[in-house]
N, C-alpha and C positions, 0 to 999 in steps of 0.2 A: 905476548899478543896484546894489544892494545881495544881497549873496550872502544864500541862505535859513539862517537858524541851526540849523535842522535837516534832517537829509535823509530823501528820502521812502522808506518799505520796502519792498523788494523782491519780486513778487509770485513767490509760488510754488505751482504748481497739484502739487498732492499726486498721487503716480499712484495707479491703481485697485489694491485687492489681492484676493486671490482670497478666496472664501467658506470659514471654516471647515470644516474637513477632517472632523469627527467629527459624529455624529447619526445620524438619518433615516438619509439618503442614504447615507452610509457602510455600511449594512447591509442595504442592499437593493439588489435587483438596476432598474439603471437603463433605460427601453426608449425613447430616443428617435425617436418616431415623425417620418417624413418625410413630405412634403406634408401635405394636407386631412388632418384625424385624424376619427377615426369615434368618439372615445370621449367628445368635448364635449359631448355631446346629452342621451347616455343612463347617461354610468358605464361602469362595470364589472362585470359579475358572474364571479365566480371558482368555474365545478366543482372544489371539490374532490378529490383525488386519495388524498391520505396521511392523512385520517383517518374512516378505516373501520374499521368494528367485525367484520369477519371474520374473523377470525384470532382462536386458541386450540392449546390441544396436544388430543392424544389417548391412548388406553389404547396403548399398543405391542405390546402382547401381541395377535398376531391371534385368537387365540381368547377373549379377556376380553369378556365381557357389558357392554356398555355401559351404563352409568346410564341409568333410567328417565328419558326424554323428551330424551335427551344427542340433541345434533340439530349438526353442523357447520353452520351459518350466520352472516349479518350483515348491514347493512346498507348500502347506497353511503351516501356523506355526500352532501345537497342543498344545494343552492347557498344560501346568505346572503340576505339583501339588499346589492342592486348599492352599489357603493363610488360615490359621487358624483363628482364632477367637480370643480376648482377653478381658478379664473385667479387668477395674479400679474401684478401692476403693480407699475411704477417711474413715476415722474415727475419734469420739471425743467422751470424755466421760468426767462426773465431779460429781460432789454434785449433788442432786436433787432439785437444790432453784431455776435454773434457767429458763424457758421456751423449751418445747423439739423445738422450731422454733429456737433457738440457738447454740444448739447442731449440727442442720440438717445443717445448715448455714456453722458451721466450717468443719466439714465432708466434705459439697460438695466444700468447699475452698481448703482443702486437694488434693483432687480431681483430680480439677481444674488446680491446679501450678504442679503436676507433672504428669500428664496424656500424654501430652506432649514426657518427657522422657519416663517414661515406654512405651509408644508405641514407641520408635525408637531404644528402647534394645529389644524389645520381635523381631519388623521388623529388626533390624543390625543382629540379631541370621540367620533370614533368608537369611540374603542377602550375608553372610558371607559364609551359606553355599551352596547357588547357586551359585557363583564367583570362579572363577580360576583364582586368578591374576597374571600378568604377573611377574619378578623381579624392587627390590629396585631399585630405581632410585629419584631423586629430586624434590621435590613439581611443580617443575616450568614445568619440561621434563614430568612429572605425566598428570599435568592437559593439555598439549601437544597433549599426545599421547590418550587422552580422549574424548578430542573434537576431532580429525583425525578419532577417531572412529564414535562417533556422526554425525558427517558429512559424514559419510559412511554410516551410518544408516537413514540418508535423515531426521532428524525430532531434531526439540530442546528436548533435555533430562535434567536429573535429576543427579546429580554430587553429593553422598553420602562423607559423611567424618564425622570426631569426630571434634566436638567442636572445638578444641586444633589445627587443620589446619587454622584456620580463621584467626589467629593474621599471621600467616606466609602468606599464602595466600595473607591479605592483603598489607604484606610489600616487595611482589614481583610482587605488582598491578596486582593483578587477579581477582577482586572484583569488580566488576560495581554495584553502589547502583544509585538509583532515590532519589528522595528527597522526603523524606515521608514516603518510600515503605520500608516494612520490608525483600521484596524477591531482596535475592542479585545472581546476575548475572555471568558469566563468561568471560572474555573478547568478545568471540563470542556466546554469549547471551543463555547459558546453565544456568540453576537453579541451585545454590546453597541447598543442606540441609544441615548443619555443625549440628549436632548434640550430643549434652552431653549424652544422650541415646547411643550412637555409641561408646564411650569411649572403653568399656571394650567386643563389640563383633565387632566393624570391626576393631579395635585400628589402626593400621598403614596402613590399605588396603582404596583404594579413589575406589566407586564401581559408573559405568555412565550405568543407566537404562533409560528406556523411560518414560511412565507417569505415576506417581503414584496416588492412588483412595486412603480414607480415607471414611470408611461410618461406624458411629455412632448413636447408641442406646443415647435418652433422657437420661437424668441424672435420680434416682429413687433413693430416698433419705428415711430413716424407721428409727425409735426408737424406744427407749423401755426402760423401767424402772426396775431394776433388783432390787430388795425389800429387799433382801438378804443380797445384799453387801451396799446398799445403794447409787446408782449413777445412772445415768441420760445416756445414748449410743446413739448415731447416726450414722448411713454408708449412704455412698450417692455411685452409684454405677453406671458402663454401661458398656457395650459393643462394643466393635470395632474390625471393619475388616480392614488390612492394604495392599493392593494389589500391583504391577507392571509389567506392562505389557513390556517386552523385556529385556532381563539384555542384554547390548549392551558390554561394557568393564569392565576390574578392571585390578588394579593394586596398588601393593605393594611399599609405598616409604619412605623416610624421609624426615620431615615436612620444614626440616631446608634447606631456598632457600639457 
């Protein structure tokens, strides 16, 4: 018998790694729901709470004559329209030699690393089209007139953007990080989402909303064996609702400080 002249490589199954630490999810608060979720059907709608127009000063002077028609009042804010619903899927399929626990495995790894994005393209569809942003202007004049708003809106917010802002952002020092912390910061301590999701639905628009909700259905991962073709299938799947409560500012700029 004759030895092979070459030898065969070694297989090596790559392990799984965890999703991207920064975006979305980074800056919002997470609500993973337990069992049956009630929010698949119908959304979300969000009363809002924090942006009400009641509020002003007054004369101090208890004896000052109030301006003609001066009336302390305001408005409650009404609810939006309910935030839609979303499922993510993963999939894998191959031979049938290997365990369906392996299948399910890659599926929900699928899942997993881009779940992330698909929820910030299906929420940037939204946010793109509640936003009326102001005119182009400069990353640096952008995030300016962003926080002016913010700070008019009395509460730290949530400062939307594509991925593709970050590098610029950062090299015109508008990026406060902690050490450790995957949530990055504004100079006056607004949340960053920079999100790859955001690319292709708010692409050049920076959108400053107040606090954004994220609630999530279990993972639900099923297989099956197709006899037919011969191969082995798994989806791993769930449900999410992406909500914010006050769209505060937007504005349209270029990235380049």
């Amino acid at each position: 018998m004759t030895a092979p002249t070459t030898l065969l490589p070694v297989d090596y199954d790559a392990p799984p790694v965890n999703p991207i630490g920064v975006g979305l999810f980074s800056a919002a608060t997470l609500i993973d729901v337990t069992g049956p979720s009630r929010f698949l059907s119908g959304g979300v709608s969000i009363r809002p709470r924090n942006c009400a127009t009641g509020w002003g000063t007054w004369a101090a002077d208890p004896c000052a004559a109030p301006a003609v028609g001066a009336l302390k009042s305001g408005n409650r804010p009404a609810a939006g329209e309910p935030f839609e619903p979303l499922v993510v899927w993963g999939y894998d399929e191959c031979g049938p030699l290997e365990d369906f626990a392996e299948y399910e495995a890659r599926a929900l790894q699928n899942a997993r690393l881009h779940e992330q994005g698909l929820a910030e393209a299906h929420f940037g569809a939204r946010l793109a089209a509640d936003a009326t942003p102001t005119g182009t202007i400069d990353i640096v004049s952008a995030v300016a007139a962003l926080e002016v708003a913010l700070g008019e809106a009395g509460f730290y917010g949530t400062i939307h953007a594509s991925a593709r802002f970050a590098a610029y952002a950062a090299q015109a020092n508008l990026i406060i990080r902690s050490s450790g912390s995957p949530i990055l910061k504004t100079p006056l301590g607004h949340t960053w989402a920079f999100g790859a999701g955001y690319e292709d639905t708010l692409e050049t628009t920076l959108v400053a909303t107040g606090p954004v909700t994220v609630w999530r259905d279990p993972y639900v991962t099923r297989s099956t064996l197709d006899e037919r073709h011969n191969i082995k299938a798994a989806i791993a799947e769930r449900g999410l609702v992406i909500g914010y409560e006050c769209l505060v500012a937007a504005v349209d700029t270029n990235p380049t400080p």
